[in-house]
DRENTI-857617 format. One record per residue (C-alpha): residue in three letters; x, y, z. Coordinates in steps of 0.1 Angstrom, whole numbers, padded with zeros to 4 digits, always signed. Layout:
// DRENTI-857617
ALAXYZ ...
***
This chain:
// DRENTI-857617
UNK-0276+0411+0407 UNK-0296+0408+0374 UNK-0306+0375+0360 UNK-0340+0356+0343 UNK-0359+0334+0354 UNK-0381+0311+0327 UNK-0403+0282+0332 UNK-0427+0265+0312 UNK-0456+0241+0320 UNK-0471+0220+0293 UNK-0508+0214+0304 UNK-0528+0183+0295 UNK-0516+0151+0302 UNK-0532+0132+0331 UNK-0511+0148+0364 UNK-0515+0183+0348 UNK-0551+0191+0340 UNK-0560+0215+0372 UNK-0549+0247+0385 UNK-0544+0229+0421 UNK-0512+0201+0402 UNK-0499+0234+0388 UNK-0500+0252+0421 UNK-0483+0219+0431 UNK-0461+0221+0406 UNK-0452+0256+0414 UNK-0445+0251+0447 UNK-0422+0219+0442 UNK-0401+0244+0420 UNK-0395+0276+0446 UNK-0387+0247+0468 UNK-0361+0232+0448 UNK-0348+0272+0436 UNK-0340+0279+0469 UNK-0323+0253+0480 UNK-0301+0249+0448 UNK-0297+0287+0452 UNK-0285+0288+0491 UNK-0251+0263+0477 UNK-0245+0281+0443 UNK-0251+0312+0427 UNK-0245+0299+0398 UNK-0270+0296+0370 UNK-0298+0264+0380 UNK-0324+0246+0358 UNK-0345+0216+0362 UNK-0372+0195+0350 UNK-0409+0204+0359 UNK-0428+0170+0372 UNK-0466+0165+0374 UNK-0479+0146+0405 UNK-0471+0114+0387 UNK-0436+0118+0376 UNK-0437+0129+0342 UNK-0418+0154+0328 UNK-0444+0186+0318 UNK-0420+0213+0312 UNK-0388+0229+0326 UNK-0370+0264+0344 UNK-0341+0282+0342 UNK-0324+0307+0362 UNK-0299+0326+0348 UNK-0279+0348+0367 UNK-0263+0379+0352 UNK-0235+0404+0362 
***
């Protein structure tokens, strides 16, 4: 299978400022991309969060045939 997966992190507001809330961040996503991914193999996307909530950025993963 062949696909892409993109994600972006805007850095700066208050729940993003060090590398540990992106590490957080991180982890949170390839949490949620595994579990979306073990019920469909469809393409998934969500919403990156800092610690607070707030939306900071976004992924996508795009499966391809």
């Amino acid at each position: 299978m062949r696909g892409k997966f993109t994600m972006t992190i805007v850095l700066g507001n208050e729940g993003m400022q060090t590398p540990q809330a992106v590490a957080e961040a991180l982890q949170a996503v390839a949490k949620t991309l595994a579990e979306a991914y073990a019920s469909s193999h469809d393409d998934l996307g969500a919403v990156v969060r800092d610690v607070n909530g707030n939306a900071v950025g976004g992924w996508t993963y795009e499966v391809r045939p």
